[in-house]
N, C-alpha and C positions, 0 to 999 in steps of 0.2 A: 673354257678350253681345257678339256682333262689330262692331257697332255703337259701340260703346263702348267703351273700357279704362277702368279703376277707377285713381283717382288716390290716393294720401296728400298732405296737405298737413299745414304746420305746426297744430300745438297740437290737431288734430283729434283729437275725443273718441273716448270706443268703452262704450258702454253695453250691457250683457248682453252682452260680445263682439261688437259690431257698430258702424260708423262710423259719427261724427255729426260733419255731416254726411255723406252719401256723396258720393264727388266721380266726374262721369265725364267723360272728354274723350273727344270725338268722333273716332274711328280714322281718318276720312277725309272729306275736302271735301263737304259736303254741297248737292248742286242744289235740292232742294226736302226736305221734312220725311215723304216718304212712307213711309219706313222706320222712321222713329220710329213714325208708326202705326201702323203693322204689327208693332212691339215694346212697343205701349200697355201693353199686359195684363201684360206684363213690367215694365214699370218703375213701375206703379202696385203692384205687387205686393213692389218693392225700395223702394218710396215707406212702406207698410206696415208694416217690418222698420228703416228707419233715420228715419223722419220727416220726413226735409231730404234735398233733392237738388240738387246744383249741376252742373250742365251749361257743360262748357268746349269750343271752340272748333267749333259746330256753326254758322257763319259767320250771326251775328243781328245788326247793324247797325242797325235801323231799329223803328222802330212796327207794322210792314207786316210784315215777317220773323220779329217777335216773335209780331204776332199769327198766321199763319201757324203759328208752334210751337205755341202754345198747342192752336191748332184740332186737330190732326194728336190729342191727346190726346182726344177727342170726351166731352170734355167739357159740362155744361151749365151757359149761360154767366150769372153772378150778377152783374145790370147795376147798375154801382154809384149810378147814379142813379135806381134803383129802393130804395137802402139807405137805413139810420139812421144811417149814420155823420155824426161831428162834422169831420172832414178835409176841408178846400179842396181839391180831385183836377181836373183837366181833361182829356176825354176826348179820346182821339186816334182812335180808331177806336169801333164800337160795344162792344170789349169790352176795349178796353187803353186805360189812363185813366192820367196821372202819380201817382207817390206823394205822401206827406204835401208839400205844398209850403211847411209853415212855413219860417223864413229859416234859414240856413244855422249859427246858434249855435245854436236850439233843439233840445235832444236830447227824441227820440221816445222812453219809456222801454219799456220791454218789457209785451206785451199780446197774448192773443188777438184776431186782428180782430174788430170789431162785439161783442166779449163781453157788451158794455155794453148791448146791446140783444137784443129777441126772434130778431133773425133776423139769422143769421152761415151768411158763406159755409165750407164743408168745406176746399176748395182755395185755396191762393195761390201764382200767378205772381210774380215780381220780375224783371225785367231791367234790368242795368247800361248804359245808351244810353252814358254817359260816367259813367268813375271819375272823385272827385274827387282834387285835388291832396294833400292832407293829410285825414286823420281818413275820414268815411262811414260807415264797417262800417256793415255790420246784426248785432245781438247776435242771437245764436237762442238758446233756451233751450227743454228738455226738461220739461214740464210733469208729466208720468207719475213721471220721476226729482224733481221739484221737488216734488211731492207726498211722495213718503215721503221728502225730508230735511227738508220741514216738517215731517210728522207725527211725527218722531223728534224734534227739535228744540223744535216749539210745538205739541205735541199740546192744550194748551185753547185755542188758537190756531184749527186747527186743528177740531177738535168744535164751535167755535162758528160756523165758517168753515156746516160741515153742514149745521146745525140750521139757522140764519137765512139763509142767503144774502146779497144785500146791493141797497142801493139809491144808483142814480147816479143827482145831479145836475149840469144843468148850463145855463147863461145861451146859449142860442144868440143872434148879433145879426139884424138883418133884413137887412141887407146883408153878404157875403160879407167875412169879416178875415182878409185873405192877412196877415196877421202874427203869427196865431194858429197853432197847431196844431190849433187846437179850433173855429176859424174860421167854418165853412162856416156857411149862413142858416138861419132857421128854414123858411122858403121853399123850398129846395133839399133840406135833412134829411127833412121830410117828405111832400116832391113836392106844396106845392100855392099856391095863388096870392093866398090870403083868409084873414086872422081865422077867420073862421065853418069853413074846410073845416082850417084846422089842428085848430081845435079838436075837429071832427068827427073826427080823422088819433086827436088826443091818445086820446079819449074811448075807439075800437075798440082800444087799446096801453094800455089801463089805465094811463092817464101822469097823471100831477099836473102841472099847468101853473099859471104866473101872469103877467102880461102886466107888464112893466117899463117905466118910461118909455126912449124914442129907438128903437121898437120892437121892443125885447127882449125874447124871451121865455124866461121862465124852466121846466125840466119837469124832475120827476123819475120816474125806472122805477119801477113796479113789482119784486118781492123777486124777484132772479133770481140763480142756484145761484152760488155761489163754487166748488163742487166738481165735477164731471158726472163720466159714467161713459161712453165711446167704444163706437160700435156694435163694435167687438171687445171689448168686457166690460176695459176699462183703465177705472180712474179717476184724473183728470187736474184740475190745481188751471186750471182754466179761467174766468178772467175779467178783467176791467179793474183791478183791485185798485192794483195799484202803476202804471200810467200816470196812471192818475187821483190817488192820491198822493203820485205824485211830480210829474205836468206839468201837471193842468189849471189852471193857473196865468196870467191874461190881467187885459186891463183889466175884465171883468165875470165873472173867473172866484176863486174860494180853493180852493185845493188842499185845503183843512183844513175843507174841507165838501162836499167834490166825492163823497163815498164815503160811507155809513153803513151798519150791519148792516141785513137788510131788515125790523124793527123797529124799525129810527130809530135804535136804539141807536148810542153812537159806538165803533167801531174802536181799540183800544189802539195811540198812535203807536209805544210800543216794537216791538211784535207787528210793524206795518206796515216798520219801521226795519230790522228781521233780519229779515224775511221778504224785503224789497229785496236784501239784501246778500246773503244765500242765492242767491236767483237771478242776480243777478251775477255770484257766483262760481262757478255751473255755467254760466256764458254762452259762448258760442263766440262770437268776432267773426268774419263771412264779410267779409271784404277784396277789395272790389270790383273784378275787373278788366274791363274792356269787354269787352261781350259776353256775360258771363257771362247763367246765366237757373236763379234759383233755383225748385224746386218744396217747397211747404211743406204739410204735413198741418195745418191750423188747428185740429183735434180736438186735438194732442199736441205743438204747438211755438209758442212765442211770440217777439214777435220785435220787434224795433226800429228806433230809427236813431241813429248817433254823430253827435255834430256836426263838421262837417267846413270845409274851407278849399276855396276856385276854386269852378267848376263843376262842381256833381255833378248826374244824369238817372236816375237808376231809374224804370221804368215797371212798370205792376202789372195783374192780372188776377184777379178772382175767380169761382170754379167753384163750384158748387154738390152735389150730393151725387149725383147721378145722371148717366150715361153715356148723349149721345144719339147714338151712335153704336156 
């Protein structure tokens, strides 16, 4: 691929003989991203085979030059203020929005985006605007590989993972808690502006809701799969399980009730305990350098944030599963 040369970086994995992530650096100063379009089909195809791509020094600086890359990939673009998500985000353009903005100790733990809910975007952008001084990674973790070392490991784990699926709740406030990870409004979650059209929002998402006093609303999902299986025939342990027991944690959140099987049933903490520790330790941290612009399969890789020291900027993009270009 002339475009690109294939980099190794430290500690980088290699799963069925192939790199995780793949690293590519950019062979030559790039004026605009037309070329990368014109190698779409090809890099979505090497996106397939290693699940992570990390793009080095294709000259992306800004909001404006990110989104730029993004587009070159003609992609369809998954408006995150159209989502379910629980994340305080602020949009910079219409399709590149900041990452989680909780404060700077809070670690992100590792998740499929939106797992949590009916409707998750396929593709995720990340760009590094600015590395931080100390800590940031993002942990990626191979869900395909995490699946069969659970199922070796916790296979009644596992089987019951199948059978039940699971259900997430959680306290959204009415107004936006940038101190949260889990923050964002009940207003904003669900795009709308009244009681009455939330509730109408809850009702067509088959949600359980209850109205909390200082307008807080409380919902939980419906029984959604812990296990999925990727339109390439992979099954992949695909969902919120461990962010939600390890961080939903706030002034109107518990962690030790944020998650149950989608019978109500409760979750064994051991199970949840080594199932954590498992995917930690197939975790790869990407060590953010400026510039940098991750591309993630959200079907087959989970991903995080470390807490970090100074100012750190990742911006983020989510695609959706179709090509409109």
């Amino acid at each position: 691929m002339s475009l690109f040369n294939q980099q190794s970086i430290a500690l980088q994995q290699r799963h069925a003989d192939t790199a995780f992530p793949l690293v590519l650096m950019s062979s030559h100063q790039m004026a605009n991203f037309d070329e990368v379009a014109q190698q779409r089909e090809a890099l979505m195809d090497q996106l397939a085979i290693h699940g992570a791509i990390v793009f080095r020094g294709c000259g992306i600086t800004d909001d404006q030059s990110f989104d730029r890359f993004v587009m070159a990939f003609g992609l369809e673009n998954f408006p995150y203020d159209e989502s379910l998500s629980n994340a305080v985000r602020r949009n910079r353009t219409p399709r590149i929005f900041t990452a989680n903005e909780a404060p700077c100790a809070v670690e992100i733990f590792l998740h499929h985006e939106m797992a949590q809910t009916p409707l998750f975007p396929r593709y995720l952008f990340f760009c590094c605007e600015q590395a931080a001084a100390v800590g940031g990674a993002t942990p990626l973790c191979r869900s395909d590989v995490l699946l069969q070392r659970l199922q070796a490991r916790l296979p009644r784990f596992i089987e019951r993972c199948r059978e039940k699926g699971a259900c997430y709740s959680l306290v959204m406030p009415g107004v936006a808690d940038q101190a949260s990870g889990q923050g964002r409004s009940w207003r904003d979650t669900l795009g709308v502006t009244s009681r009455e059209s939330a509730e109408a929002r809850l009702t067509a998402l088959d949600y359980q809701w209850q109205w909390l006093p200082e307008e807080c609303l409380a919902v939980t999902t419906p029984a959604l799969p812990l296990v999925r299986r990727t339109s390439a025939g992979q099954e992949v342990f695909f969902n919120q399980l461990i962010a939600a027991f390890c961080g939903w944690q706030d002034q109107r959140n518990e962690q030790s009730r944020s998650v149950t099987y989608g019978d109500g049933s409760t979750i064994d903490e051991e199970d949840l305990k080594e199932a954590t520790d498992i995917a930690y330790d197939l975790s790869f941290d990407l060590n953010w350098q400026t510039g940098d612009v991750a591309l993630i399969d959200n079907d087959r890789v989970m991903h995080g944030r470390r807490p970090f020291q100074g100012r750190r900027s990742v911006l983020a993009s989510l695609c959706a599963n179709t090509a409109t270009a």
